[in-house]
PDB file of N, CA, C and O in Angstrom:
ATOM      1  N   UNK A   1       0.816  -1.194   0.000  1.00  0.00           N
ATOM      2  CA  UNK A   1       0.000   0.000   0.000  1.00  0.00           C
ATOM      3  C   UNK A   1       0.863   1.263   0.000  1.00  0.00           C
ATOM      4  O   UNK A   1       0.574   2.168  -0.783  1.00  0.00           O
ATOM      5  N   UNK A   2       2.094   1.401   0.979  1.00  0.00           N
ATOM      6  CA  UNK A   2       2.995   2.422   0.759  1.00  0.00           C
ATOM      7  C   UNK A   2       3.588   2.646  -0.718  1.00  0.00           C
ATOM      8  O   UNK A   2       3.828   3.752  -1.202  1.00  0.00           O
ATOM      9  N   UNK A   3       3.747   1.640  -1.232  1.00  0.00           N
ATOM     10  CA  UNK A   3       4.140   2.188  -2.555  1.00  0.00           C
ATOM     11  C   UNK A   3       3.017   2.593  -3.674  1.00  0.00           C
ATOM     12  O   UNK A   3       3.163   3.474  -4.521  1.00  0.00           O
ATOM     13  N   UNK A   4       2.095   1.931  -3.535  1.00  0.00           N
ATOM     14  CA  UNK A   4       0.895   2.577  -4.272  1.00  0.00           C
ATOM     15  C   UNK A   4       0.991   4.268  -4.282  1.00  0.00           C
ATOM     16  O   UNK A   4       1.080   5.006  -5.263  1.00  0.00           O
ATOM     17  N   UNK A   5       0.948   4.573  -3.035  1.00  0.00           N
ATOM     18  CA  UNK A   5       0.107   5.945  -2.370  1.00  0.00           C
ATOM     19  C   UNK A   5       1.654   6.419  -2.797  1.00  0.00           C
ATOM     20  O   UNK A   5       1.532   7.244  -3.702  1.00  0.00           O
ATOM     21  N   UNK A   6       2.425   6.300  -2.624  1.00  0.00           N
ATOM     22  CA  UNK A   6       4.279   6.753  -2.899  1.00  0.00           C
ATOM     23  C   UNK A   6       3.869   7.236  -4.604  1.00  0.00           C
ATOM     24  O   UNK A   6       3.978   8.361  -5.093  1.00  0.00           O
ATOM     25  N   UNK A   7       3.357   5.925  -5.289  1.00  0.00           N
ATOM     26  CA  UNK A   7       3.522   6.053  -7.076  1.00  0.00           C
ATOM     27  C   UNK A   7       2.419   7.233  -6.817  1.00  0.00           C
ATOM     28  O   UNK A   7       2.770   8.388  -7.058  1.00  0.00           O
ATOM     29  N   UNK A   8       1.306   7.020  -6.410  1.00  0.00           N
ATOM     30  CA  UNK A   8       0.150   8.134  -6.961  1.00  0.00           C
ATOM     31  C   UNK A   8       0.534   9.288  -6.534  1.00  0.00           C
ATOM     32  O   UNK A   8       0.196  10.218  -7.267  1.00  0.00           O
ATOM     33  N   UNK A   9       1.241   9.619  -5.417  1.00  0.00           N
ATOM     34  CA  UNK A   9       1.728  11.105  -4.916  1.00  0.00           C
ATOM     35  C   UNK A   9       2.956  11.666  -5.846  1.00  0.00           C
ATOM     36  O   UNK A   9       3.003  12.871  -6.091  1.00  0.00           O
ATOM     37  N   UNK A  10       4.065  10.666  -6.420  1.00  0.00           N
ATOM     38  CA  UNK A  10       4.445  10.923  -7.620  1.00  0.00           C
ATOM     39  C   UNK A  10       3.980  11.148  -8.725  1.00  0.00           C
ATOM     40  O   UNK A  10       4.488  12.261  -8.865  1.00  0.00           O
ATOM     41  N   UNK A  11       3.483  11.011  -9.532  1.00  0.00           N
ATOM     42  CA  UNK A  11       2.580  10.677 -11.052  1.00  0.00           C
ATOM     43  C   UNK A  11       1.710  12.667 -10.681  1.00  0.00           C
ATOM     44  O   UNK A  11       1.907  13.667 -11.371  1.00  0.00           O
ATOM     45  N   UNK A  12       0.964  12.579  -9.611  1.00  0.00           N
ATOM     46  CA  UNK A  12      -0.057  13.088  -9.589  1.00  0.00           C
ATOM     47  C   UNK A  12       0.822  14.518  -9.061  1.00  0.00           C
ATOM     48  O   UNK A  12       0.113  15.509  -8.895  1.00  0.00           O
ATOM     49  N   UNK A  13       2.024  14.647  -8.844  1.00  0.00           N
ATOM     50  CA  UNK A  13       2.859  16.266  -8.876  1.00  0.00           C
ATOM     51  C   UNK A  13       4.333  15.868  -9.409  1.00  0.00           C
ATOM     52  O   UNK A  13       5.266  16.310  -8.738  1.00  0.00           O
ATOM     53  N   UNK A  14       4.549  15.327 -10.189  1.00  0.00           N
ATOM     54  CA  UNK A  14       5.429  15.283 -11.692  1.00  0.00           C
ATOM     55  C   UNK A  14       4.763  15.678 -12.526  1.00  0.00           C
ATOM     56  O   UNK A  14       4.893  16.859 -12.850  1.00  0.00           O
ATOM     57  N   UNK A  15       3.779  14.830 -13.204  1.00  0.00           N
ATOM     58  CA  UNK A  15       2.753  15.288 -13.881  1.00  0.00           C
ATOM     59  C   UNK A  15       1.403  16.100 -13.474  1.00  0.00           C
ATOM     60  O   UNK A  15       0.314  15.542 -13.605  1.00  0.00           O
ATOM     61  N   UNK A  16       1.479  17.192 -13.066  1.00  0.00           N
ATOM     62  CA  UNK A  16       0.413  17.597 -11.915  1.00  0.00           C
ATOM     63  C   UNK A  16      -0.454  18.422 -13.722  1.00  0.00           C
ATOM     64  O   UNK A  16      -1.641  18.745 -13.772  1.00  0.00           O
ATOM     65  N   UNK A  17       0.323  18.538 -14.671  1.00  0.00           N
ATOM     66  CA  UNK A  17      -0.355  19.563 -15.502  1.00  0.00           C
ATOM     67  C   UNK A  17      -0.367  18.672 -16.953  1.00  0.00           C
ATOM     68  O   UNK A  17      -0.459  19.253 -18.034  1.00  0.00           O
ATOM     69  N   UNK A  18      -0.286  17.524 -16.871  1.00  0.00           N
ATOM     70  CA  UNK A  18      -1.111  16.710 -17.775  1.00  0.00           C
ATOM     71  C   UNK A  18      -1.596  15.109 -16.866  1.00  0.00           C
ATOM     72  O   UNK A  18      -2.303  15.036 -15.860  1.00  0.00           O
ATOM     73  N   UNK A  19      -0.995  14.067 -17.564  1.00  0.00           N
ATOM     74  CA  UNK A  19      -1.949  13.221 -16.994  1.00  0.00           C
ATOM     75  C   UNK A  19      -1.760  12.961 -15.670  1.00  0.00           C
ATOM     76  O   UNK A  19      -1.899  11.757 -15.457  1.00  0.00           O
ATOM     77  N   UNK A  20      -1.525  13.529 -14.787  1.00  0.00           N
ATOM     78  CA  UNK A  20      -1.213  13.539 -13.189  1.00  0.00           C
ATOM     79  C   UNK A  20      -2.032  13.942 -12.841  1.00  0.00           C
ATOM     80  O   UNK A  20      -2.246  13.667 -11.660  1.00  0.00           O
ATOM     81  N   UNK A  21      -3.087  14.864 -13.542  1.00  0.00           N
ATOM     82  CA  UNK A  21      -4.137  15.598 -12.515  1.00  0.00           C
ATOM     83  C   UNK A  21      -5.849  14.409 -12.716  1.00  0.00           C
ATOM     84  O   UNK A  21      -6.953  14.817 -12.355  1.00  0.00           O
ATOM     85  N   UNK A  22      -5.616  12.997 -13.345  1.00  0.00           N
ATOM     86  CA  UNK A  22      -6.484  12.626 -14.016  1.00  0.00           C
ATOM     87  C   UNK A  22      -6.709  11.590 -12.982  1.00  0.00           C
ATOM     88  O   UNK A  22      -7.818  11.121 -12.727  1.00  0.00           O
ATOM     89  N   UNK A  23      -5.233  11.145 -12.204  1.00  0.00           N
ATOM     90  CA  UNK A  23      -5.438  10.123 -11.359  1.00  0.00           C
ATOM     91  C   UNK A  23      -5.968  10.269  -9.812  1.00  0.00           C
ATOM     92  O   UNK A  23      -5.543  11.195  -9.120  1.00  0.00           O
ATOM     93  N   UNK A  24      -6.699   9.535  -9.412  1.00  0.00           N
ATOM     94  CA  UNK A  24      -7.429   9.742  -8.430  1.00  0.00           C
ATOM     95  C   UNK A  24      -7.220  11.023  -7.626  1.00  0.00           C
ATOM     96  O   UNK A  24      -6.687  11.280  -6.547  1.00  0.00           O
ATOM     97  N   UNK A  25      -8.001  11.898  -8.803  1.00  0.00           N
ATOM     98  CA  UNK A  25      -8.252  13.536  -8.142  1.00  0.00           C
ATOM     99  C   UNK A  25      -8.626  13.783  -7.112  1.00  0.00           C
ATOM    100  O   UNK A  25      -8.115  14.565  -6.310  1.00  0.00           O
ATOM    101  N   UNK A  26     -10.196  12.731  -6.906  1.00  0.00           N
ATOM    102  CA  UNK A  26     -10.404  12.887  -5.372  1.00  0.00           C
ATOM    103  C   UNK A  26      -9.761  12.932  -4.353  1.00  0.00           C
ATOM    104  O   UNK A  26     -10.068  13.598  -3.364  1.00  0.00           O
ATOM    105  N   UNK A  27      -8.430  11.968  -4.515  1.00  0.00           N
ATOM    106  CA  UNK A  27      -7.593  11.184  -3.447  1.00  0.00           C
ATOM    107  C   UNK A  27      -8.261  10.334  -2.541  1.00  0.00           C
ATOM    108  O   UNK A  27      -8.088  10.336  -1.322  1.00  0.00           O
ATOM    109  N   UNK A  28      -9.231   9.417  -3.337  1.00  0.00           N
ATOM    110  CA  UNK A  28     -10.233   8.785  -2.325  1.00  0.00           C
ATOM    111  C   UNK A  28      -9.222   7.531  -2.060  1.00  0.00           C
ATOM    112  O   UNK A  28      -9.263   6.873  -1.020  1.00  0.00           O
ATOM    113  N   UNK A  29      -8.262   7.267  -3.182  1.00  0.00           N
ATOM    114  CA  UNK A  29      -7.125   5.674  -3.364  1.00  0.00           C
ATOM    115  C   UNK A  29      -6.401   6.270  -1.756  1.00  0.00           C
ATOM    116  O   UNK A  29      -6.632   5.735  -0.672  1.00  0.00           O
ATOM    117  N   UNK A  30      -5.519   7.464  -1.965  1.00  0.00           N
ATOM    118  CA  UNK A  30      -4.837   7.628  -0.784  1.00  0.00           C
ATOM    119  C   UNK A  30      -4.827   7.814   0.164  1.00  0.00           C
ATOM    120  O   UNK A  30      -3.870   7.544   0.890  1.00  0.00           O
ATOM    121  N   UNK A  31      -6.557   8.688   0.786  1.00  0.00           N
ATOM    122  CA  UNK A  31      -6.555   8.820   1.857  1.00  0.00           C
ATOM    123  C   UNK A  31      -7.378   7.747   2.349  1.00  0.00           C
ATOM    124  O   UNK A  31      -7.656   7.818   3.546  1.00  0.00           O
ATOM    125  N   UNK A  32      -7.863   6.700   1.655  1.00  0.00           N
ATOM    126  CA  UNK A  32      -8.224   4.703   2.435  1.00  0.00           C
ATOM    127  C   UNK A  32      -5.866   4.382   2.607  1.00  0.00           C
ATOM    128  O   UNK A  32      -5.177   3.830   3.465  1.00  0.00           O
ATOM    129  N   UNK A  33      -5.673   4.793   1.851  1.00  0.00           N
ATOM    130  CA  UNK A  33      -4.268   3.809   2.311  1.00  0.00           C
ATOM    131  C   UNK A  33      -3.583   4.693   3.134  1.00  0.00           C
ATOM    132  O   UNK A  33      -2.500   4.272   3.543  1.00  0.00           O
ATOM    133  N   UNK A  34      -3.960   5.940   3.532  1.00  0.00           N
ATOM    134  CA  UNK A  34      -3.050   6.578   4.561  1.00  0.00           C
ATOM    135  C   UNK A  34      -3.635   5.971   5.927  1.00  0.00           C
ATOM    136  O   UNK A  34      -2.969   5.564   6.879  1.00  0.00           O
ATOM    137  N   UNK A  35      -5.146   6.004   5.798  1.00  0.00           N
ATOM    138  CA  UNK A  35      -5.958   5.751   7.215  1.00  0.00           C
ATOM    139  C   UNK A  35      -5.606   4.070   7.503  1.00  0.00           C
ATOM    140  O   UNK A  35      -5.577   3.765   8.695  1.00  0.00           O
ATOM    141  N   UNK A  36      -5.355   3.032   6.569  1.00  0.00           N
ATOM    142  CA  UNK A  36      -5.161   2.010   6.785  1.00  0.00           C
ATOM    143  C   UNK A  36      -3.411   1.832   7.515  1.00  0.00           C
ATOM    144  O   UNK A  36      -3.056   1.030   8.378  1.00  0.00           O
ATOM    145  N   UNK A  37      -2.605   2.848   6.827  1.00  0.00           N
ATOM    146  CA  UNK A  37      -1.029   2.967   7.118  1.00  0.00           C
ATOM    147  C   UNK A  37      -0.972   3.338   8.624  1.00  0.00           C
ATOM    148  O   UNK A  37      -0.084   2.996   9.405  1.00  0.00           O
ATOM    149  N   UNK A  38      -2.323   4.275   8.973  1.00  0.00           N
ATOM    150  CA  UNK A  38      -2.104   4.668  10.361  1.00  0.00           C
ATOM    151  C   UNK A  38      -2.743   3.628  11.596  1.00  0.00           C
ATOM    152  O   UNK A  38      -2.328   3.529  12.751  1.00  0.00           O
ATOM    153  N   UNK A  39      -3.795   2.953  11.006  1.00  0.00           N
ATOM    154  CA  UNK A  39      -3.824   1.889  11.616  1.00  0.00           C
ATOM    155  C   UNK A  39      -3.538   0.613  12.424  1.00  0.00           C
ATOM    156  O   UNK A  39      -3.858   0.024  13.457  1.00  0.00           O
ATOM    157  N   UNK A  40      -2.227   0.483  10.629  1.00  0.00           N
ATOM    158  CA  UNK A  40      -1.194  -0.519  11.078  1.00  0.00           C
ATOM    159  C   UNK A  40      -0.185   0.269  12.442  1.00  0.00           C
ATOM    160  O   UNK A  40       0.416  -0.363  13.310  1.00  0.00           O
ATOM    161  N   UNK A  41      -0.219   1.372  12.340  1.00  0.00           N
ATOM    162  CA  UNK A  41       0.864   1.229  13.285  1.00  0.00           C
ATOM    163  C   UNK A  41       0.467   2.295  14.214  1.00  0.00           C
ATOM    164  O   UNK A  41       1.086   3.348  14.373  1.00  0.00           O
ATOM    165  N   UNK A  42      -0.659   1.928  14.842  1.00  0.00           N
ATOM    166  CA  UNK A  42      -1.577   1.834  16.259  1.00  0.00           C
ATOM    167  C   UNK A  42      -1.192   0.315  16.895  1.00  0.00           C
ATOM    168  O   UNK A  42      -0.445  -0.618  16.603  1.00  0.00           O
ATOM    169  N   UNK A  43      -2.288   0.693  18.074  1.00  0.00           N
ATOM    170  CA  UNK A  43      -1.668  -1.243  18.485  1.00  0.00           C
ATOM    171  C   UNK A  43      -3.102  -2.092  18.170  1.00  0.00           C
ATOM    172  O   UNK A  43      -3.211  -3.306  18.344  1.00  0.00           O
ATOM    173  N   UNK A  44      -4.097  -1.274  17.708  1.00  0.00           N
ATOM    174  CA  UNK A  44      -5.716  -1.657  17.046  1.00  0.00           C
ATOM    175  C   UNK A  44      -5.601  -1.895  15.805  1.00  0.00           C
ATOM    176  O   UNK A  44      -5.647  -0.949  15.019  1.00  0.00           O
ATOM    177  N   UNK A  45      -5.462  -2.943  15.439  1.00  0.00           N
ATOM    178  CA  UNK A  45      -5.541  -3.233  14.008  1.00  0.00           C
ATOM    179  C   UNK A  45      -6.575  -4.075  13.401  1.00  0.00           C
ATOM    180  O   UNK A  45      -6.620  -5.298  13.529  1.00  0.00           O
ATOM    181  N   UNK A  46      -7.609  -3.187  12.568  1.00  0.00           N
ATOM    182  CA  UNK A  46      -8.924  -4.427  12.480  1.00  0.00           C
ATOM    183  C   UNK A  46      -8.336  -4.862  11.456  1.00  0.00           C
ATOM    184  O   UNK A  46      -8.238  -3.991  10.592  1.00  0.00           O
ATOM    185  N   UNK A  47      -7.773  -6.123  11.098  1.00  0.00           N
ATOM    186  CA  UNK A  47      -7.591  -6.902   9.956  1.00  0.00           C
ATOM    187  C   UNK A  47      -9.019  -7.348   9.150  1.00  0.00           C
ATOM    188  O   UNK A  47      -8.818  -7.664   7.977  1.00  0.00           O
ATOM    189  N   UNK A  48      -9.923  -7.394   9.441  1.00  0.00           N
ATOM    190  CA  UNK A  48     -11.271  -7.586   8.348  1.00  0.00           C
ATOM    191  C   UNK A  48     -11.076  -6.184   8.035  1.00  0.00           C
ATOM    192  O   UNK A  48     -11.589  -6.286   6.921  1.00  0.00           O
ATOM    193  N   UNK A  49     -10.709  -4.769   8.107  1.00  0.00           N
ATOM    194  CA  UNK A  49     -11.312  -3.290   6.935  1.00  0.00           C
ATOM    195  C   UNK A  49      -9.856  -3.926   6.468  1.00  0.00           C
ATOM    196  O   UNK A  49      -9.872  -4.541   5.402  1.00  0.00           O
ATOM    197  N   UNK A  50      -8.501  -3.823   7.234  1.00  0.00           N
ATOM    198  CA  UNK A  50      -7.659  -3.908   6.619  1.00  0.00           C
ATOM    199  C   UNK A  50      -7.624  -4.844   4.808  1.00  0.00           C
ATOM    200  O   UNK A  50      -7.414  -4.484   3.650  1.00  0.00           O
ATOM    201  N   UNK A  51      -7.919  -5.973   5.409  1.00  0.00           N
ATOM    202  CA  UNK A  51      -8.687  -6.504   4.186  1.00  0.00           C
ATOM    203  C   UNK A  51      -9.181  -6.143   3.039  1.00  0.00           C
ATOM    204  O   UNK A  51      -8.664  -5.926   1.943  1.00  0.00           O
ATOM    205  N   UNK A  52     -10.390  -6.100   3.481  1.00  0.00           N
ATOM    206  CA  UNK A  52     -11.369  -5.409   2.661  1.00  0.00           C
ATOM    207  C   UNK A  52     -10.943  -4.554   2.197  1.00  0.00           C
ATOM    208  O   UNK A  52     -11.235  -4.563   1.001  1.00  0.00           O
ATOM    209  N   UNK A  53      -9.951  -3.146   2.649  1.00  0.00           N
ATOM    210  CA  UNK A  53      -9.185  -2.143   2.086  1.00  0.00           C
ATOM    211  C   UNK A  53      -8.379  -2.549   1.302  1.00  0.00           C
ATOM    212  O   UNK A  53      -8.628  -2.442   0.101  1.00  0.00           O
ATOM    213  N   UNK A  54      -7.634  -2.911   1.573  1.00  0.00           N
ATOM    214  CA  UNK A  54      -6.469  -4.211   0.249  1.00  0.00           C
ATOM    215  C   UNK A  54      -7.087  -3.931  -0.906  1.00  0.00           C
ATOM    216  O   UNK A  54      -6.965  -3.197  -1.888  1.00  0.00           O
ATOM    217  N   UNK A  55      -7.980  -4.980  -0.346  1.00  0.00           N
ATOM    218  CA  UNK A  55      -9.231  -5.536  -1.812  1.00  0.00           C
ATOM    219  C   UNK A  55      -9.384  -4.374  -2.555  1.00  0.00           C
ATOM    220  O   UNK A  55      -8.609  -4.123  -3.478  1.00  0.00           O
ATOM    221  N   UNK A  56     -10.271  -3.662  -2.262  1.00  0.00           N
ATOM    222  CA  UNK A  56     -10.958  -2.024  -2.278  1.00  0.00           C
ATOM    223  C   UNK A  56      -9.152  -1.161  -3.439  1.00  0.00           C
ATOM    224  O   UNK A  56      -9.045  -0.790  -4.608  1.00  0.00           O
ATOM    225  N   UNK A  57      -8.499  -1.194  -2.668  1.00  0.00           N
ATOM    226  CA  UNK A  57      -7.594  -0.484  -3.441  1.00  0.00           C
ATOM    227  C   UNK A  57      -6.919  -1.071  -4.615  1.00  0.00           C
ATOM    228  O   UNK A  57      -6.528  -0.348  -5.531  1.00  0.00           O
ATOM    229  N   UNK A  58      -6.778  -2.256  -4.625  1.00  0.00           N
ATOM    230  CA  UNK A  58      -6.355  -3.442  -5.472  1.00  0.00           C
ATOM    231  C   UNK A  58      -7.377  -3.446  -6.657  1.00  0.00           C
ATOM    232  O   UNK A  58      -6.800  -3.630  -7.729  1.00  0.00           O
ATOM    233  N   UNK A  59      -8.801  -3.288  -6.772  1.00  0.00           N
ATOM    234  CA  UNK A  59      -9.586  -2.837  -7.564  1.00  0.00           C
ATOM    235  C   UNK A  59      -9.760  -2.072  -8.568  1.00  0.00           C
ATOM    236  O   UNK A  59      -9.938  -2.147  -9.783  1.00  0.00           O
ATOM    237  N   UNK A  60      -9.605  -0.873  -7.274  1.00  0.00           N
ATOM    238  CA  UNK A  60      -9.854   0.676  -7.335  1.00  0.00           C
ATOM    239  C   UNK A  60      -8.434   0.878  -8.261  1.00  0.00           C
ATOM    240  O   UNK A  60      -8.564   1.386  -9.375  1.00  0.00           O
ATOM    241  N   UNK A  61      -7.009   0.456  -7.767  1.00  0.00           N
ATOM    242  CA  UNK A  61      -6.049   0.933  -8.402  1.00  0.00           C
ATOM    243  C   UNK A  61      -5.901   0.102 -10.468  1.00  0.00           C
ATOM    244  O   UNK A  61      -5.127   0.483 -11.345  1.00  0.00           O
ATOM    245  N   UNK A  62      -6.959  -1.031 -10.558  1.00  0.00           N
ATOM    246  CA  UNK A  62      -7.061  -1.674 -11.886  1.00  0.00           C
ATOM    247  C   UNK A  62      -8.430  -0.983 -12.470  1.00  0.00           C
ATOM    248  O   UNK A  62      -8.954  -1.550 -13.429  1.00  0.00           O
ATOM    249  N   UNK A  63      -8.868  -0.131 -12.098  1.00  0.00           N
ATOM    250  CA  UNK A  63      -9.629   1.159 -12.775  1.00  0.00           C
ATOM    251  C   UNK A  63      -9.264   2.342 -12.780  1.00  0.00           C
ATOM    252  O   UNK A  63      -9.785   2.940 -13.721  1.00  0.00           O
ATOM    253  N   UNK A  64      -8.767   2.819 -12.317  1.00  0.00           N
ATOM    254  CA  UNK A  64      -8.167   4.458 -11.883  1.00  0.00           C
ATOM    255  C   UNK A  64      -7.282   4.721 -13.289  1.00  0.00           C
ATOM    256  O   UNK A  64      -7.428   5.870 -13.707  1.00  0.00           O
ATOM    257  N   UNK A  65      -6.481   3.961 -14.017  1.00  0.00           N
ATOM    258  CA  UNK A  65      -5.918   3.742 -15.662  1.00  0.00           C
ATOM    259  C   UNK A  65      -6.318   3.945 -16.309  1.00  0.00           C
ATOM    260  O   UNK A  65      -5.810   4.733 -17.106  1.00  0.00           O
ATOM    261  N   UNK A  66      -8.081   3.190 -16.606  1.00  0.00           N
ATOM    262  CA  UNK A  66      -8.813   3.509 -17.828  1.00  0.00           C
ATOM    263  C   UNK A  66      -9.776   4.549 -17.409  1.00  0.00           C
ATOM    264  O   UNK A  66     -10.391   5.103 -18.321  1.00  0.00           O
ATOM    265  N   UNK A  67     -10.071   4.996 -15.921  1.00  0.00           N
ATOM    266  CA  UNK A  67     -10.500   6.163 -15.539  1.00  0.00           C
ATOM    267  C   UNK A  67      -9.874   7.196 -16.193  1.00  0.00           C
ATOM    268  O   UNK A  67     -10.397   7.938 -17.025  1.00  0.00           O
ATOM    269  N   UNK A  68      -8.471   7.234 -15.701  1.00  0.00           N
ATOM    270  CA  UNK A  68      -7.338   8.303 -15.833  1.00  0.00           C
ATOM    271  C   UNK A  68      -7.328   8.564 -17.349  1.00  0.00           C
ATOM    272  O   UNK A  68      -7.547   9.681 -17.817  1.00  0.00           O
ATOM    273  N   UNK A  69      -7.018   7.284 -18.221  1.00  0.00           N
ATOM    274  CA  UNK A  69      -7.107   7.539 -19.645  1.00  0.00           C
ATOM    275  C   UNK A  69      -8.439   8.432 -19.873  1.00  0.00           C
ATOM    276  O   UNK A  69      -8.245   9.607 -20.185  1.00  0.00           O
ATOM    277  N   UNK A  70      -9.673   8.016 -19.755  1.00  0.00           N
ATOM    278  CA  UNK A  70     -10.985   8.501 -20.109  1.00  0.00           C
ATOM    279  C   UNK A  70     -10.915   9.918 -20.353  1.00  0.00           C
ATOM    280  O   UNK A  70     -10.969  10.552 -21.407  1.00  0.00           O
ATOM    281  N   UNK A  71     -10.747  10.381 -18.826  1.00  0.00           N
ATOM    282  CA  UNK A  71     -10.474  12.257 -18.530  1.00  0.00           C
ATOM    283  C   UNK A  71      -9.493  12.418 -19.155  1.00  0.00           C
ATOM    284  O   UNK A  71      -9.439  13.596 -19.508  1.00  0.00           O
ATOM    285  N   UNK A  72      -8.815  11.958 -19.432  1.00  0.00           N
ATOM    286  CA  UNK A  72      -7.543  13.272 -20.137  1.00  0.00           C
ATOM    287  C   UNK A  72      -8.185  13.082 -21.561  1.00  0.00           C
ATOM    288  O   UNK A  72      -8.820  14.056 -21.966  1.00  0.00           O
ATOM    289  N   UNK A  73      -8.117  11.888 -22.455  1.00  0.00           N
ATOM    290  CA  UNK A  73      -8.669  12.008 -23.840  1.00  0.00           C
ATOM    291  C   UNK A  73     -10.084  13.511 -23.864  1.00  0.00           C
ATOM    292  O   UNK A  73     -10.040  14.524 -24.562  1.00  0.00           O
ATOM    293  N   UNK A  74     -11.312  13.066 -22.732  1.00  0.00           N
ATOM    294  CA  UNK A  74     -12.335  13.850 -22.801  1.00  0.00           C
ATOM    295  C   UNK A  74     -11.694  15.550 -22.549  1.00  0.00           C
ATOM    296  O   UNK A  74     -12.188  16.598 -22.965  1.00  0.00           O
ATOM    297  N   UNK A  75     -10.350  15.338 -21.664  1.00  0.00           N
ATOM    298  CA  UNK A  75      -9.940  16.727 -21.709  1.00  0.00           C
ATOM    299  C   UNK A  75      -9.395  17.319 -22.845  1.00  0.00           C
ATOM    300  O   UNK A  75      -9.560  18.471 -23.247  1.00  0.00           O
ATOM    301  N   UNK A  76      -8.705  16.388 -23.341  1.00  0.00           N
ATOM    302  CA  UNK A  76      -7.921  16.941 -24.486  1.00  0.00           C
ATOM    303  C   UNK A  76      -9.400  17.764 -26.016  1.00  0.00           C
ATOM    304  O   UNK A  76      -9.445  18.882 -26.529  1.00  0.00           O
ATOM    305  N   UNK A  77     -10.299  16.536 -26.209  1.00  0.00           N
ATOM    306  CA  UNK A  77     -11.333  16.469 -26.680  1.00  0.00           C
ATOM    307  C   UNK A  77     -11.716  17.725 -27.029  1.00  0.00           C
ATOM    308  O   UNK A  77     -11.764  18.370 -28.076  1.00  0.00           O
ATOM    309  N   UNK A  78     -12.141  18.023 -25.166  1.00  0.00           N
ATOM    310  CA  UNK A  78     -12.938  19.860 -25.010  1.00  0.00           C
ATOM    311  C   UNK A  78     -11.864  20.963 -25.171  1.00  0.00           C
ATOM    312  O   UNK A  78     -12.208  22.042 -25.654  1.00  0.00           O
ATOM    313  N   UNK A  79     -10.660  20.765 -24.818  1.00  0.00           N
ATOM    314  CA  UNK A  79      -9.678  21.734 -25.127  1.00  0.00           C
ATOM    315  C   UNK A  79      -9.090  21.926 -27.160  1.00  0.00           C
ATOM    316  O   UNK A  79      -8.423  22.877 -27.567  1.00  0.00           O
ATOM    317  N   UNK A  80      -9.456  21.068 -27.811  1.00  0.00           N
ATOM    318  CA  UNK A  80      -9.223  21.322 -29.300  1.00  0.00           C
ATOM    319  C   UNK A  80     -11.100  21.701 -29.460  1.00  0.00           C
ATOM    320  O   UNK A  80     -11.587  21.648 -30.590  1.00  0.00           O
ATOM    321  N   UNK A  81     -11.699  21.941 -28.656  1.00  0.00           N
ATOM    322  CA  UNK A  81     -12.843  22.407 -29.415  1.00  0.00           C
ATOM    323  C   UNK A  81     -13.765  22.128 -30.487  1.00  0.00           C
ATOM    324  O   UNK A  81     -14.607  22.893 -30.960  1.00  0.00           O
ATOM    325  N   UNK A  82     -13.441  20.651 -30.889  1.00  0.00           N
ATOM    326  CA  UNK A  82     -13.898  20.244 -32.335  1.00  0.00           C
ATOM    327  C   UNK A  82     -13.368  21.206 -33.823  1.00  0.00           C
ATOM    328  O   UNK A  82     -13.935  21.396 -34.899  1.00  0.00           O
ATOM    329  N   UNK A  83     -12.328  21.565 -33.399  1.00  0.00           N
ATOM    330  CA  UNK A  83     -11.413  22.458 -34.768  1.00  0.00           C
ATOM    331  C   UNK A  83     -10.472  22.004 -34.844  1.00  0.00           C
ATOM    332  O   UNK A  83      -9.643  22.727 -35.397  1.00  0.00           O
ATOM    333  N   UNK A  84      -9.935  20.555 -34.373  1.00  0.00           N
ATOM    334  CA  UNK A  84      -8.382  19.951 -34.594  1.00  0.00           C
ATOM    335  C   UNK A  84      -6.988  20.450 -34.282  1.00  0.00           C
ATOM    336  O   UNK A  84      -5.905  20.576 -34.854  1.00  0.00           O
ATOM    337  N   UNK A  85      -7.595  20.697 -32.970  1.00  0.00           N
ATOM    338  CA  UNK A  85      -6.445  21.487 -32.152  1.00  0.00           C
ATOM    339  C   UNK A  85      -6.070  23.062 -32.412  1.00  0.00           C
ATOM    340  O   UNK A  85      -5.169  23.651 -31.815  1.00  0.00           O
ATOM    341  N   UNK A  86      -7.003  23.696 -33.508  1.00  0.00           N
ATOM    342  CA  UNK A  86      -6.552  25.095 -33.766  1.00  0.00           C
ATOM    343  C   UNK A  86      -7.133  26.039 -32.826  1.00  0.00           C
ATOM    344  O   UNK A  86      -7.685  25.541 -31.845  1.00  0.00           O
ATOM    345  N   UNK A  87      -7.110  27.742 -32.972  1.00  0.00           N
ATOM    346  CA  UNK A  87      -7.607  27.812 -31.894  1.00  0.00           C
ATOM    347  C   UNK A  87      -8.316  29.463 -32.423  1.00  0.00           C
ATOM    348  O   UNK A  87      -9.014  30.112 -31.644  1.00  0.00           O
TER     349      UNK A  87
END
């Protein structure tokens, strides 16, 4: 999970002004794996959300790609205006 949330906090301010701003904008991926990171290292650890969070991000992170693709194409799309990039 640390490296997930490591890659998406990279990607998403390297690329903050093309496809970086496409990936989980919300930050709904990072802030389930920060709250799970802080969890682990409490001395309360519910291993069933832990779980289920896994799962949940393991998902979430094999859609967030063709999410990410979607918005930027639809951005690019509205930014050429239907005039082929002229302006």
């Amino acid at each position: 999970m640390k490296g997930i949330h490591e890659w998406l906090e990279y990607i998403t301010e390297a690329h903050r002004f093309s496809l970086g701003q496409f990936w989980d904008p919300r930050r709904e991926i990072r802030t389930v794996i920060e709250s799970d990171l802080a969890m682990l290292s409490s001395k309360e650890i519910d291993w069933q959300k832990l779980i289920a969070d896994g799962e949940w991000v393991g998902k979430r992170m094999e859609e967030e790609g063709d999410l990410a693709r979607r918005d930027e194409r639809s951005d690019l799309d509205r930014d050429s205006g239907g005039n082929d990039g002229q302006r």
